[in-house]
N, C-alpha and C positions, 0 to 999 in steps of 0.2 A: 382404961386398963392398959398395963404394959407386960407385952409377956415378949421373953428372947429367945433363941434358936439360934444353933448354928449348923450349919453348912461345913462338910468336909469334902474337898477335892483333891484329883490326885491331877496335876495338868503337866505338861510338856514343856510350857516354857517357848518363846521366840515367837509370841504373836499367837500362841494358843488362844483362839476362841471357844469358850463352850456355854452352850446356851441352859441355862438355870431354871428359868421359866416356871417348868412341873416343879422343880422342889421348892421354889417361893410360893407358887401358887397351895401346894400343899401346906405347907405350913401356915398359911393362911387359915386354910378352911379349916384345920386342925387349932384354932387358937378358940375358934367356935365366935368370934367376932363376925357383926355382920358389917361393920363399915367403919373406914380408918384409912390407917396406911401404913406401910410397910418401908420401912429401909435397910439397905444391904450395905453391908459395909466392909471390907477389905482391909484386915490389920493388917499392913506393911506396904512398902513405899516402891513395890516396882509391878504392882497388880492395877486394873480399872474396871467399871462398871457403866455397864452402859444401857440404851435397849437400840438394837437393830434389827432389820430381817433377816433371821439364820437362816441363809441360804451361800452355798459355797462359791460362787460369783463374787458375794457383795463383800462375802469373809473373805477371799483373797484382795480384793477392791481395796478395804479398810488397811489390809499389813501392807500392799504396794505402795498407797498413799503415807503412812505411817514411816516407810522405809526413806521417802522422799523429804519428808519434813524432817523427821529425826532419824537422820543416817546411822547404823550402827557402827559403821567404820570409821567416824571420825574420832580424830582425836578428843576424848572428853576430860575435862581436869577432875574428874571423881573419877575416873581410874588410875590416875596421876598418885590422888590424895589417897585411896587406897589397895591401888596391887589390884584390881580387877577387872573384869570386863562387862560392865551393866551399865555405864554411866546413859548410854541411849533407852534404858527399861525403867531406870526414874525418871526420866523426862515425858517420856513416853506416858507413863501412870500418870503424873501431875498433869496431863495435860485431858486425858480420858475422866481422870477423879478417881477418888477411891468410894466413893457411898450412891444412891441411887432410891429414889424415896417414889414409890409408886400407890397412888388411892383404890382401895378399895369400896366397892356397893355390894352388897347383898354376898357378900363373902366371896366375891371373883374381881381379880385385878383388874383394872380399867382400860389395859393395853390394850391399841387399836388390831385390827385382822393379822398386818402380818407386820407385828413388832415383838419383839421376843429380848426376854433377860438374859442380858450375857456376863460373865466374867472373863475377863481379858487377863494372862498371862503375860508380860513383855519381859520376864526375865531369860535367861543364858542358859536356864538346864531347868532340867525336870522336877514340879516340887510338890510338896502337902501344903494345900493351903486349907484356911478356917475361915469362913465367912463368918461375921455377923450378922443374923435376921430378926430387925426389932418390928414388933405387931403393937402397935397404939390404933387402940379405936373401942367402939362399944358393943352390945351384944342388942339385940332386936329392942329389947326392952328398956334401952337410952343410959 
């Protein structure tokens, strides 16, 4: 069985992390499947998905390192090709991913103690975003 879901956020933008966890996990248990798996998916090209420990060390840790690898300041030729300033928040995404496919047993995600689902923001301003939550799996009874 495939049943979908989505996810609406409202994020910040510049390296907003926010941890999703409760509402994948809820929509899990709400699909009334007891084992499968679950993928998240991010329609549009300057968002990513990941699972780390939400905790605000390692969230600062992630944009420090992030800042180092894809500087925002540099000259990017997608802001060249169109008038704007996000060329380092697609880079940024293609390198995090946009989807995230996590198993379930017994109707509870499989993530370890202290791993947690996040969606990651890397664009320039504050926005609405729309997750996709795809549940494939079966119910007790196979």
């Amino acid at each position: 069985m495939v049943i979908t879901r989505e996810l609406q956020l409202r994020t910040q933008g510049h390296c907003d992390v926010q941890d999703i966890t409760t509402k994948v996990s809820q929509a899990v248990q709400e699909s009334g499947l007891a084992a499968g798996t679950v993928t998240i998916f991010c329609p549009g090209s300057t968002g990513g998905l990941t699972t780390i420990e939400y905790e605000s060390g390692v969230i600062t840790d992630l944009a420090q390192v992030l800042d180092e690898i894809v500087p925002p300041d540099r000259p990017y030729r997608h802001h060249l090709r169109w008038g704007d300033d996000n060329g380092h928040s697609h880079v940024r995404a293609a390198l995090i991913g946009p989807s995230l496919t996590v198993p379930f047993v017994g109707g509870q995600l499989t993530l370890g103690t202290w791993q947690q689902i996040v969606f990651c923001d890397f664009d320039t301003r504050p926005r609405s975003r729309r997750l996709v939550v795809q549940i494939i799996g079966e119910t007790d009874g196979g």
